[in-house]
C-alpha positions as CSV (number, residue, x, y, z in Angstrom):
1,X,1.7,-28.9,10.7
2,X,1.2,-25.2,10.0
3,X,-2.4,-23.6,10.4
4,X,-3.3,-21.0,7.8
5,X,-5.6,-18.8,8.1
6,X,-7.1,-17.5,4.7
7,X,-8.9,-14.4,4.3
8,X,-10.6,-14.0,0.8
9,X,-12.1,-10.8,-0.3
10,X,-15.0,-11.5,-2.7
11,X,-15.4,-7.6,-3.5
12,X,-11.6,-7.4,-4.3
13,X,-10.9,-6.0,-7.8
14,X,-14.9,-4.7,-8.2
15,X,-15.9,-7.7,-7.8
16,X,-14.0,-9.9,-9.9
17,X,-12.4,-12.2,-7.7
18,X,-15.5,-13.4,-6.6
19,X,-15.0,-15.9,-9.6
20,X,-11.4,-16.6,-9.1
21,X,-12.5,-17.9,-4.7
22,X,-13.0,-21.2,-5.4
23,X,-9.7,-21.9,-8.0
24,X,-7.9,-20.3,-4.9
25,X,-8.9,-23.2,-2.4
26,X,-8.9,-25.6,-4.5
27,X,-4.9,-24.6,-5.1
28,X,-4.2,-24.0,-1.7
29,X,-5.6,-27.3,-0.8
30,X,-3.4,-29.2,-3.4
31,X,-0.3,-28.0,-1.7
32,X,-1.6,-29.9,1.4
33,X,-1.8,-27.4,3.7
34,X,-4.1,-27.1,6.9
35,X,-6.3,-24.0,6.0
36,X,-9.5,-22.2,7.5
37,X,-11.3,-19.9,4.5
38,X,-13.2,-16.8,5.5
39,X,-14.4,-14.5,3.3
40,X,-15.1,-10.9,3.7
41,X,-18.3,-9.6,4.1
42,X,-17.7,-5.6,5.0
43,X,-15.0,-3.3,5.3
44,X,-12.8,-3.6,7.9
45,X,-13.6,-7.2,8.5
46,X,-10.1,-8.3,7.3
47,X,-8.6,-6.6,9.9
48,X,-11.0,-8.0,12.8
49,X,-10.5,-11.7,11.2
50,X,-6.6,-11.2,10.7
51,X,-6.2,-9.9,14.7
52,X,-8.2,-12.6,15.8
53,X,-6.5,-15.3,13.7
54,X,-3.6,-14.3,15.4
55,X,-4.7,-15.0,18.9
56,X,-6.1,-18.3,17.6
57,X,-2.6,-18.9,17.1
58,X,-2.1,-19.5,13.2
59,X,1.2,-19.6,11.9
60,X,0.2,-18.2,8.6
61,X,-2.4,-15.4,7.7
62,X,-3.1,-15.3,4.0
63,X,-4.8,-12.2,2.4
64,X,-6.8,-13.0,-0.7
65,X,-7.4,-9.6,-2.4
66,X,-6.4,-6.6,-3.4
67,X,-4.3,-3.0,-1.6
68,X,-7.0,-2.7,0.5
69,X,-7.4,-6.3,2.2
70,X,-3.7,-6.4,2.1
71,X,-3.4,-2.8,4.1
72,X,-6.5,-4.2,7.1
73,X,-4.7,-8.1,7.7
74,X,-1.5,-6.2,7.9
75,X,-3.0,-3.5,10.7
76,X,-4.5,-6.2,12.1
77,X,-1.5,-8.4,12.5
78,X,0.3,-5.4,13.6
79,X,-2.8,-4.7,16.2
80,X,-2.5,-8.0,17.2
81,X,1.5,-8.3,17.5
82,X,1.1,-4.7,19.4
83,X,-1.6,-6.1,22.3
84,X,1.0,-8.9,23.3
85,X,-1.1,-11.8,21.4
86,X,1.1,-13.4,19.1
87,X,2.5,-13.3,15.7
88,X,2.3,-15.0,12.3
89,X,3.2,-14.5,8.8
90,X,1.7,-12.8,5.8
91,X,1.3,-14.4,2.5
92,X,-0.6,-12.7,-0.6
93,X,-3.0,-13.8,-3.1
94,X,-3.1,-11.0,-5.5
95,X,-6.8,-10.4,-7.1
96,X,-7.5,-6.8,-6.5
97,X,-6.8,-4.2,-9.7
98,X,-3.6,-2.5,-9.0
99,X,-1.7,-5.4,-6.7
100,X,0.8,-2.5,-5.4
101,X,2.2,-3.9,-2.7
102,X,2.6,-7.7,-4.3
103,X,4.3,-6.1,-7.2
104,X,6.5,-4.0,-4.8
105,X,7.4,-6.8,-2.1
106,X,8.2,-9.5,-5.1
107,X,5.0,-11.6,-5.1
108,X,4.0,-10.6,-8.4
109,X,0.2,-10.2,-10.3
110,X,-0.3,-13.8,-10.7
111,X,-2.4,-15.5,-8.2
112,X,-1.7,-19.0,-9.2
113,X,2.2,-18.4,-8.3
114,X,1.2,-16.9,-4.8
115,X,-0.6,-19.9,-4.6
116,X,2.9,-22.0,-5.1
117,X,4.7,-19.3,-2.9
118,X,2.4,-20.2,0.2
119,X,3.2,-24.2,-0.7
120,X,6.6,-23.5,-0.5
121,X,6.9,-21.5,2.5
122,X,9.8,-19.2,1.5
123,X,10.1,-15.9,3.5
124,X,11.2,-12.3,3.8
125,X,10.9,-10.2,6.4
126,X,9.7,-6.4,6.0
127,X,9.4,-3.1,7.2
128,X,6.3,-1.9,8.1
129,X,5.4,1.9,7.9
130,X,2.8,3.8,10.6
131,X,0.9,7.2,9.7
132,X,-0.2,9.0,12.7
133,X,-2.5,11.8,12.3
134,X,-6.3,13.0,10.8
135,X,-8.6,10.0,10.4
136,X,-6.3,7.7,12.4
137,X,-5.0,9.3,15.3
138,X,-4.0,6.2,17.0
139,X,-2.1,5.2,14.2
140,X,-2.6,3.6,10.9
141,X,0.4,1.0,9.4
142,X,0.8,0.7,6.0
143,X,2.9,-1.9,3.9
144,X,3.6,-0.4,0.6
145,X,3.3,3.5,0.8
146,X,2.0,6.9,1.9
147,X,0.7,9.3,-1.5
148,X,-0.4,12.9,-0.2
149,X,-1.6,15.0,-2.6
150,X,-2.2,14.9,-6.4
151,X,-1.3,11.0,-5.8
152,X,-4.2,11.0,-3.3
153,X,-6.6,12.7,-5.3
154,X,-5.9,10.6,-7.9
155,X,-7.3,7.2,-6.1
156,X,-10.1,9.0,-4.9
157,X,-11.3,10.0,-8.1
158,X,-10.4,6.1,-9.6
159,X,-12.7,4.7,-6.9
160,X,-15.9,6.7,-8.4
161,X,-15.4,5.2,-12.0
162,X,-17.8,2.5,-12.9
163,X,-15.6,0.3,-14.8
164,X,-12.4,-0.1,-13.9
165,X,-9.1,-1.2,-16.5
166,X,-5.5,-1.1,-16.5
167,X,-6.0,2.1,-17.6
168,X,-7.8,3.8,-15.0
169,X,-5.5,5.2,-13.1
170,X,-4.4,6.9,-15.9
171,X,-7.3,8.4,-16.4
172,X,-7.9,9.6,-13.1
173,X,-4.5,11.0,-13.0
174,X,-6.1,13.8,-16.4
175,X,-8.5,14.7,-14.5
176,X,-7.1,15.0,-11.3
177,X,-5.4,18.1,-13.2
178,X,-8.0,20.0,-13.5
179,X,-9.3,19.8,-10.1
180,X,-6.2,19.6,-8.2
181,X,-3.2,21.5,-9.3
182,X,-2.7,24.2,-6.7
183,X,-0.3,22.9,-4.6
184,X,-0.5,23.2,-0.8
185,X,2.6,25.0,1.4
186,X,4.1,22.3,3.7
187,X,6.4,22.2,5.9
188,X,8.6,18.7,5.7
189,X,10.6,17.6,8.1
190,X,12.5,14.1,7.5
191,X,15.2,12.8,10.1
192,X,14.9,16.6,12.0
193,X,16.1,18.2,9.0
194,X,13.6,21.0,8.2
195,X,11.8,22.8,4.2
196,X,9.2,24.6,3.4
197,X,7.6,24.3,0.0
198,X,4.4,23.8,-2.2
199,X,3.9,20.5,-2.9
200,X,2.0,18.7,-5.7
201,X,2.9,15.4,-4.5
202,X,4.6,13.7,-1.6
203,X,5.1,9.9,-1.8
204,X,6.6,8.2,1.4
205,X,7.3,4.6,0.6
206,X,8.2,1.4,1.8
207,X,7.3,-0.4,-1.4
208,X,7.7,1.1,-5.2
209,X,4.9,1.3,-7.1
210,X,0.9,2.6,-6.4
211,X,-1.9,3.2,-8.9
212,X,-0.4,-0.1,-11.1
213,X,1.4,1.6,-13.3
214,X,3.5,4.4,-11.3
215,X,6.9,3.5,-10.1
216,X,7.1,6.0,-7.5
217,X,10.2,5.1,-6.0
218,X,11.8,2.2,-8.1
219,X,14.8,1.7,-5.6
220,X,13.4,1.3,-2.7
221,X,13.9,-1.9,-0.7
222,X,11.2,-3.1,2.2
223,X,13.9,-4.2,4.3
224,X,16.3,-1.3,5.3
225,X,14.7,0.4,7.7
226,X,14.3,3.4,5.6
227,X,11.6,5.2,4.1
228,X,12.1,6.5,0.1
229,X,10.3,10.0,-0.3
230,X,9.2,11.3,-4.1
231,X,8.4,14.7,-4.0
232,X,6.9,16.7,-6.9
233,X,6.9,20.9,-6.2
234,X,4.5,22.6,-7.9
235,X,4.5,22.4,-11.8
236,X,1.9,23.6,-14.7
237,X,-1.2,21.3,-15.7
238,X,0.7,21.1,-19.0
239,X,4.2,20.1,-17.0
240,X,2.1,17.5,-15.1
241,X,1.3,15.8,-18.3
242,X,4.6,15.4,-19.2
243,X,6.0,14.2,-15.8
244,X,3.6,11.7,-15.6
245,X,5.3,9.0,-18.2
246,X,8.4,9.5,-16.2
247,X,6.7,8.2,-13.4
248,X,5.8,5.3,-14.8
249,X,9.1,4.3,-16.2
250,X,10.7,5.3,-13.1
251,X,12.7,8.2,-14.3
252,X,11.1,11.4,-12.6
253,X,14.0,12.2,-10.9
254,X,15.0,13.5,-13.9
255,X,12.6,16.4,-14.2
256,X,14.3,19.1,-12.1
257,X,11.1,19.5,-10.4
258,X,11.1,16.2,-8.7
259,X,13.2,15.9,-5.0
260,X,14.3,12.3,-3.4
261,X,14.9,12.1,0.1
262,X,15.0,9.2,2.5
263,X,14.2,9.2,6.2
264,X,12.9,7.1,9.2
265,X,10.5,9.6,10.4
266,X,8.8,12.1,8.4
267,X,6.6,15.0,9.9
268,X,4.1,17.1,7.3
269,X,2.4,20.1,8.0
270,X,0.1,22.3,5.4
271,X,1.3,25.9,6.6
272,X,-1.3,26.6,3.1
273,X,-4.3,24.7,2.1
274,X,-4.4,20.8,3.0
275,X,-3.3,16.9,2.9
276,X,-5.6,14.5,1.0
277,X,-3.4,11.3,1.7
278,X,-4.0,7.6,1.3
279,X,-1.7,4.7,2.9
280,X,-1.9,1.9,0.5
281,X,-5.2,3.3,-1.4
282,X,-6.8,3.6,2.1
283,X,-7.3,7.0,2.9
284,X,-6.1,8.7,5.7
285,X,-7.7,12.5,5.6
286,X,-9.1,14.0,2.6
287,X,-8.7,17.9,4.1
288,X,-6.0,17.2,6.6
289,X,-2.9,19.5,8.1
290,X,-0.4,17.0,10.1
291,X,0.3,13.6,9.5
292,X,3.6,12.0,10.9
293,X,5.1,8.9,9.6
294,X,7.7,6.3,10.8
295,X,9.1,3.1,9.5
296,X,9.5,-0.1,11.8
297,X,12.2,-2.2,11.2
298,X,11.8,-5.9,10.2
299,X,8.0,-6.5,11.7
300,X,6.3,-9.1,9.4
301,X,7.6,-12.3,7.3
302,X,6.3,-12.4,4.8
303,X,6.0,-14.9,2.0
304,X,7.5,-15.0,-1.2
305,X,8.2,-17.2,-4.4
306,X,11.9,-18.3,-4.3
307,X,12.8,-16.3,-7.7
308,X,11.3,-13.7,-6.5
């Protein structure tokens, strides 16, 4: 019989999966499955308990929360996978606010279908991306996405608000432009090919979607090996406001401001002013200069539902 390891983040969503925990075992365990429940008690602790669920052999590790709990069991599966002790797969329960990555990867917002997923074992195996650089200079992986810039600011300043909705994102995004609209001069260099140019926004995905309602890159598939870039050169604060929609139907490559690339490795260097850049809402440098990213091929199963 499989062993599944389940990490549940209490805090996930500002606290409101706290109430959703115990509907969540009681699901599991009516799929019959062998599981062992810890929940979070600090940041970080998801990674520590994913790494070591790995060496305590598991077959499954199942993250119970939002981005962020998502982002530390998948760096410390990776971690794990890395130091020669094992491997497992990844399933999702999705009770944080913007689910990103489940949304991107096929799992969906509703937990009680992740639940049915897990019973019925189907799999996928993804890419997992790495950010080298600032904060993490050993490395940092990331599932779903890179943001630098505006994109970056924006969670930031969604993290302060009190009360969060479906609609804060949103709202962080009108006020990010009035305190960040002066676009930094990088220098980009995807696959060896070289440009120089302000940048609002620089989104490096494996996934699609960030900040629950933005479909940075709609196309892009967790399996191929490749990274999708979204890049935004520098616009007005009143040409922001009317990019934004098109981000979250999916249509900004419309605006002849907006640049798609793709690439396997991506080096980025402020030549003017610097990187504030998240991976997966977890934040990676808020005044940084160089950050280089790469995709890995195929690293994790993970677990899906079969119409996904």
């Amino acid at each position: 019989m499989l062993r599944y390891k389940v990490i549940l983040n209490p805090a996930a969503g500002r606290g409101t999966a706290r109430a959703q925990l115990p509907f969540v075992r009681q699901a599991l365990e009516g799929y019959g499955l062998s599981i062992d429940v810890t929940e979070t008690a600090r940041p970080g602790h998801a990674l520590d308990l994913a790494r070591q669920a790995v060496a305590d052999n598991f077959d499954v590790i199942v993250a119970g929360g939002g981005d962020g709990t998502v982002n530390e069991t998948i760096n410390g599966m990776m971690q794990a996978k890395q130091q020669g002790l094992g491997r497992a797969a990844l399933a999702v329960i999705p009770l944080g606010r913007g689910n990103d990555f489940a949304a991107s990867m096929g799992v969906g917002a509703d937990w009680q279908r992740a639940c049915l997923a897990v019973g019925e074992n189907h799999r996928r195996w993804i890419d997992i991306g790495r950010s080298v650089g600032e904060f993490y200079p050993e490395g940092r992986y990331f599932g779903n996405g890179v943001g630098i810039g505006f994109d970056a600011v924006v969670g930031f300043q969604a993290a302060k608000m009190a009360h969060i909705s479906d609609s804060s994102y949103v709202v962080a995004a009108i006020k990010t432009i009035f305190l960040y609209f002066k676009a930094p001069e990088v220098q980009l260099v995807v696959d060896g090919q070289t440009s120089t140019l302000p940048c609002l926004m620089i989104n490096i995905m494996n996934g699609r979607r960030l900040g629950g309602k933005f479909w940075m890159t709609p196309n892009a598939k967790p399996d191929d090996g490749i990274m999708d870039l979204c890049i935004a050169r520098q616009v007005s604060r009143l040409e922001i406001l009317k990019i934004m929609p098109l981000y979250q139907s999916g249509t900004q490559h419309t605006h002849p401001a907006i640049r798609t690339m793709h690439g396997k490795r991506v080096t980025i260097t402020a030549l003017k002013g610097t990187l504030p850049a998240h991976a997966d809402g977890e934040t990676l440098c808020t005044e940084g200069h160089h950050l280089e990213i790469e995709i890995l091929p195929h690293q994790l199963e993970l677990i899906i539902p079969q119409d996904a």
